[in-house]
C-alpha positions in Angstrom: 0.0 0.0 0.0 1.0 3.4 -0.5 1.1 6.0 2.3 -0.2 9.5 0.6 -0.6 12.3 2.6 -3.3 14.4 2.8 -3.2 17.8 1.6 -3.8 18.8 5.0 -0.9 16.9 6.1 1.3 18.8 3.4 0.1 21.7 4.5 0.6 20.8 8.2 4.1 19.6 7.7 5.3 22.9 5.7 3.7 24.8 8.2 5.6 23.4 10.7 9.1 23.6 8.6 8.3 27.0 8.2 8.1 27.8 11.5 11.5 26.1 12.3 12.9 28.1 10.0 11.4 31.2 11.0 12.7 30.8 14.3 16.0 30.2 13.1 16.1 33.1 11.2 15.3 35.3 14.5 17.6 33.2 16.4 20.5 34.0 13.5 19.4 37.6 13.3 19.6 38.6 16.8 23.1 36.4 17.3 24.2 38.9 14.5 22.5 42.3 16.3 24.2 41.4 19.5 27.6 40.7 17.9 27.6 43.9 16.0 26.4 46.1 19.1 29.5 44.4 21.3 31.8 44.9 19.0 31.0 48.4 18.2 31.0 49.1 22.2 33.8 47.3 22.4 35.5 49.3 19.9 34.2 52.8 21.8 35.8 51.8 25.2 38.9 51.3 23.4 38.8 54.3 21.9 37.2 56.4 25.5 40.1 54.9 27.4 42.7 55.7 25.0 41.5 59.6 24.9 41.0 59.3 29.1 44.7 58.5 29.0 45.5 61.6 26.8 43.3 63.7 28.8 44.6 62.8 32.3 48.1 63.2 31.1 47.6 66.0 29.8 45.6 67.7 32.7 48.5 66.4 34.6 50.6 68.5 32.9 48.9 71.7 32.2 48.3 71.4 36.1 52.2 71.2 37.0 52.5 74.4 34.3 49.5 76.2 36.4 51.3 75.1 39.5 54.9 76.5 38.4 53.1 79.8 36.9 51.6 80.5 40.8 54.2 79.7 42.8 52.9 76.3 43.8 52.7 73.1 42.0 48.9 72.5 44.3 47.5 75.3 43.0 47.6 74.2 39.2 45.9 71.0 40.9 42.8 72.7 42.6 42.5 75.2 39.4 41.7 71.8 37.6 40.1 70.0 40.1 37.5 73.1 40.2 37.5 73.3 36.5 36.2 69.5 36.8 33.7 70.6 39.5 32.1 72.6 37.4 32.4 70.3 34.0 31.0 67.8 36.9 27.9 69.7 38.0 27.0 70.8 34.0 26.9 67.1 33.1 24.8 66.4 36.1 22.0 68.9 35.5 22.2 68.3 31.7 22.8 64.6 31.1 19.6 63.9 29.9 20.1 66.1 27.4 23.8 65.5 26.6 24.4 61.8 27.8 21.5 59.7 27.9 19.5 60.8 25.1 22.5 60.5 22.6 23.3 57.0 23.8 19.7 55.7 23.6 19.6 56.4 20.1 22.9 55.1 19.1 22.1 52.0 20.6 18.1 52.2 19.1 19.6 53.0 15.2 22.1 50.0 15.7 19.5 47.8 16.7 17.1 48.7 13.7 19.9 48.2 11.2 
Protein backbone atom coordinates (compact mmCIF):
# COMPACT_ATOMS: atom_id res chain seq x y z
CA UNK A 1 0.00 0.00 0.00
CA UNK A 2 0.98 3.39 -0.54
CA UNK A 3 1.12 6.05 2.32
CA UNK A 4 -0.24 9.53 0.58
CA UNK A 5 -0.64 12.32 2.62
CA UNK A 6 -3.32 14.38 2.81
CA UNK A 7 -3.22 17.80 1.62
CA UNK A 8 -3.78 18.78 5.01
CA UNK A 9 -0.89 16.86 6.08
CA UNK A 10 1.30 18.84 3.42
CA UNK A 11 0.08 21.71 4.49
CA UNK A 12 0.57 20.81 8.21
CA UNK A 13 4.12 19.58 7.72
CA UNK A 14 5.34 22.85 5.71
CA UNK A 15 3.73 24.78 8.20
CA UNK A 16 5.63 23.41 10.72
CA UNK A 17 9.07 23.58 8.61
CA UNK A 18 8.26 26.99 8.16
CA UNK A 19 8.12 27.84 11.53
CA UNK A 20 11.51 26.13 12.32
CA UNK A 21 12.92 28.07 9.98
CA UNK A 22 11.36 31.21 11.03
CA UNK A 23 12.69 30.75 14.29
CA UNK A 24 16.03 30.19 13.13
CA UNK A 25 16.10 33.09 11.16
CA UNK A 26 15.33 35.26 14.51
CA UNK A 27 17.64 33.20 16.36
CA UNK A 28 20.54 33.97 13.52
CA UNK A 29 19.43 37.56 13.27
CA UNK A 30 19.59 38.57 16.79
CA UNK A 31 23.09 36.38 17.35
CA UNK A 32 24.20 38.88 14.54
CA UNK A 33 22.49 42.30 16.34
CA UNK A 34 24.25 41.43 19.47
CA UNK A 35 27.62 40.71 17.88
CA UNK A 36 27.58 43.94 15.99
CA UNK A 37 26.42 46.14 19.10
CA UNK A 38 29.46 44.39 21.28
CA UNK A 39 31.80 44.85 18.99
CA UNK A 40 31.01 48.42 18.22
CA UNK A 41 31.03 49.12 22.15
CA UNK A 42 33.83 47.29 22.43
CA UNK A 43 35.46 49.26 19.86
CA UNK A 44 34.21 52.81 21.78
CA UNK A 45 35.78 51.82 25.20
CA UNK A 46 38.89 51.29 23.36
CA UNK A 47 38.77 54.28 21.89
CA UNK A 48 37.21 56.45 25.48
CA UNK A 49 40.06 54.93 27.41
CA UNK A 50 42.69 55.65 24.97
CA UNK A 51 41.54 59.62 24.95
CA UNK A 52 40.99 59.28 29.15
CA UNK A 53 44.69 58.51 28.99
CA UNK A 54 45.48 61.61 26.84
CA UNK A 55 43.27 63.68 28.84
CA UNK A 56 44.65 62.76 32.34
CA UNK A 57 48.12 63.21 31.05
CA UNK A 58 47.59 65.98 29.77
CA UNK A 59 45.65 67.66 32.69
CA UNK A 60 48.53 66.43 34.55
CA UNK A 61 50.56 68.46 32.86
CA UNK A 62 48.87 71.72 32.21
CA UNK A 63 48.27 71.42 36.14
CA UNK A 64 52.22 71.17 37.02
CA UNK A 65 52.50 74.36 34.29
CA UNK A 66 49.52 76.18 36.43
CA UNK A 67 51.33 75.06 39.48
CA UNK A 68 54.87 76.47 38.42
CA UNK A 69 53.13 79.81 36.91
CA UNK A 70 51.64 80.51 40.75
CA UNK A 71 54.16 79.68 42.81
CA UNK A 72 52.91 76.33 43.79
CA UNK A 73 52.70 73.09 42.00
CA UNK A 74 48.93 72.53 44.30
CA UNK A 75 47.49 75.27 42.97
CA UNK A 76 47.58 74.18 39.25
CA UNK A 77 45.86 71.01 40.93
CA UNK A 78 42.83 72.74 42.63
CA UNK A 79 42.45 75.18 39.41
CA UNK A 80 41.71 71.80 37.57
CA UNK A 81 40.06 70.05 40.11
CA UNK A 82 37.48 73.12 40.22
CA UNK A 83 37.54 73.25 36.48
CA UNK A 84 36.25 69.49 36.77
CA UNK A 85 33.69 70.56 39.48
CA UNK A 86 32.14 72.62 37.43
CA UNK A 87 32.36 70.25 33.96
CA UNK A 88 31.03 67.75 36.87
CA UNK A 89 27.93 69.71 38.00
CA UNK A 90 27.05 70.84 33.97
CA UNK A 91 26.85 67.06 33.07
CA UNK A 92 24.78 66.44 36.09
CA UNK A 93 21.96 68.91 35.51
CA UNK A 94 22.24 68.34 31.73
CA UNK A 95 22.78 64.60 31.07
CA UNK A 96 19.60 63.91 29.95
CA UNK A 97 20.12 66.10 27.39
CA UNK A 98 23.81 65.54 26.62
CA UNK A 99 24.45 61.82 27.75
CA UNK A 100 21.46 59.71 27.92
CA UNK A 101 19.47 60.75 25.09
CA UNK A 102 22.47 60.53 22.59
CA UNK A 103 23.31 56.97 23.78
CA UNK A 104 19.74 55.67 23.64
CA UNK A 105 19.62 56.38 20.14
CA UNK A 106 22.85 55.12 19.14
CA UNK A 107 22.10 51.99 20.63
CA UNK A 108 18.13 52.18 19.10
CA UNK A 109 19.64 52.96 15.17
CA UNK A 110 22.06 50.01 15.66
CA UNK A 111 19.48 47.79 16.71
CA UNK A 112 17.10 48.69 13.73
CA UNK A 113 19.88 48.16 11.23
Amino acid sequence: MEDKATPLEVLLERAEEYSKTSIKLIKLKAIDKTAEMISTLMAWMVVITLVALFFMILNIGIALWIGELLGKSYYGFFIIAAFYAIVGILCQVFSIQWIKKPISNSLISQMLK
